[in-house]
C-alpha positions as semicolon CSV with decimal commas, in nm:
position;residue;x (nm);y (nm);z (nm)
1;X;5,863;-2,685;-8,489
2;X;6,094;-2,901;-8,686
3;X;6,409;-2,602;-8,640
4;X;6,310;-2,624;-8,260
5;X;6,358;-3,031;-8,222
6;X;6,728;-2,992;-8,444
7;X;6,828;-2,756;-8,174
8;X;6,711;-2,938;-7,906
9;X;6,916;-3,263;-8,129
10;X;7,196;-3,091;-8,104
11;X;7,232;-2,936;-7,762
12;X;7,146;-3,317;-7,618
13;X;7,433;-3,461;-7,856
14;X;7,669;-3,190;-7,707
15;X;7,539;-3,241;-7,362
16;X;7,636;-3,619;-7,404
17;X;8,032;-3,521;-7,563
18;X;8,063;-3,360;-7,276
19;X;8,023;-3,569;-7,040
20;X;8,235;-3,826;-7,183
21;X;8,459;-3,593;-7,201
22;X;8,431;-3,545;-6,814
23;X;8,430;-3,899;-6,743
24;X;8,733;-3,943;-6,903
25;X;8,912;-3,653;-6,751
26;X;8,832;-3,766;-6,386
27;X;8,958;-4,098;-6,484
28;X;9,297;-3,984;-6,567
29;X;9,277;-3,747;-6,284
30;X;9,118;-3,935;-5,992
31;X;9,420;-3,992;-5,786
32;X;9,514;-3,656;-5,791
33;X;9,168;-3,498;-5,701
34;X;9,145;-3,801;-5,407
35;X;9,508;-3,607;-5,322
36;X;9,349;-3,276;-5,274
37;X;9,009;-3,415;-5,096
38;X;9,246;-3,543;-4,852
39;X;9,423;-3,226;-4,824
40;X;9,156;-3,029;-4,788
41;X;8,985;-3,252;-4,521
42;X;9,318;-3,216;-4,327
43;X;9,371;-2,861;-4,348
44;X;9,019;-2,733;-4,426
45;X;9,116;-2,444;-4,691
46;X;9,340;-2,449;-4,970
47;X;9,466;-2,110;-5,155
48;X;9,506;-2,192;-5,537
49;X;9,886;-2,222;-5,526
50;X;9,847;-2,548;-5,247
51;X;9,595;-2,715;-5,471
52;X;9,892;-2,689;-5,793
53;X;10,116;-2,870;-5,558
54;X;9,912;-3,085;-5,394
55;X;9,826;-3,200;-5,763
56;X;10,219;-3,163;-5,895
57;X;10,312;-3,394;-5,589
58;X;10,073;-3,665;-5,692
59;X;10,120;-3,643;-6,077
60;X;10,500;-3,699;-5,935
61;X;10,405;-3,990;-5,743
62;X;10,186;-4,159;-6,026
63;X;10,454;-4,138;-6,301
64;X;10,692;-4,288;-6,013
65;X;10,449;-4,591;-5,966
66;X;10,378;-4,607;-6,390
67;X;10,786;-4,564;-6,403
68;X;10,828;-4,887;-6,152
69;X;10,564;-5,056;-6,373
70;X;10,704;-5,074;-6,670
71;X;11,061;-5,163;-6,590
C-alpha cells in the first residue's frame, strides 16, 4: 500500500509543477493567444502558418510597447 500512496505523492506533485508551469506560460503569452482568438473569430479557420504570424505580429507589437516603456 505504502509504494501505491508514493506514486500517487508523486504524480500529484508533478500534476501541480505543471500547472504552474502553465500558468506562467499563458501569462507571458496572453496577448498573443487574445491575438489569435481574435483572428480566428474574424476569419473562422486558421492553417498553422497564419497562427505563427498572427503570434510573430503580436510578439512584434509587445516588444514595441516594452521598447517605448523603458526609454
Amino acid at each position: 500500500m505504502r509504494a501505491c500512496r508514493g506514486n500517487l505523492d508523486e504524480a500529484e506533485n508533478y500534476i501541480r509543477r505543471l500547472n504552474v508551469r502553465v500558468e506562467r506560460m499563458l501569462r507571458r503569452n496572453w496577448r498573443k493567444l487574445e491575438a489569435l482568438a481574435e483572428e480566428l473569430l474574424r476569419a473562422k479557420t486558421l492553417t498553422y502558418r497564419e497562427c505563427v504570424e498572427v503570434f510573430n505580429r503580436s510578439a512584434a507589437r509587445c516588444q514595441r510597447r516594452e521598447d517605448k516603456g523603458h526609454k
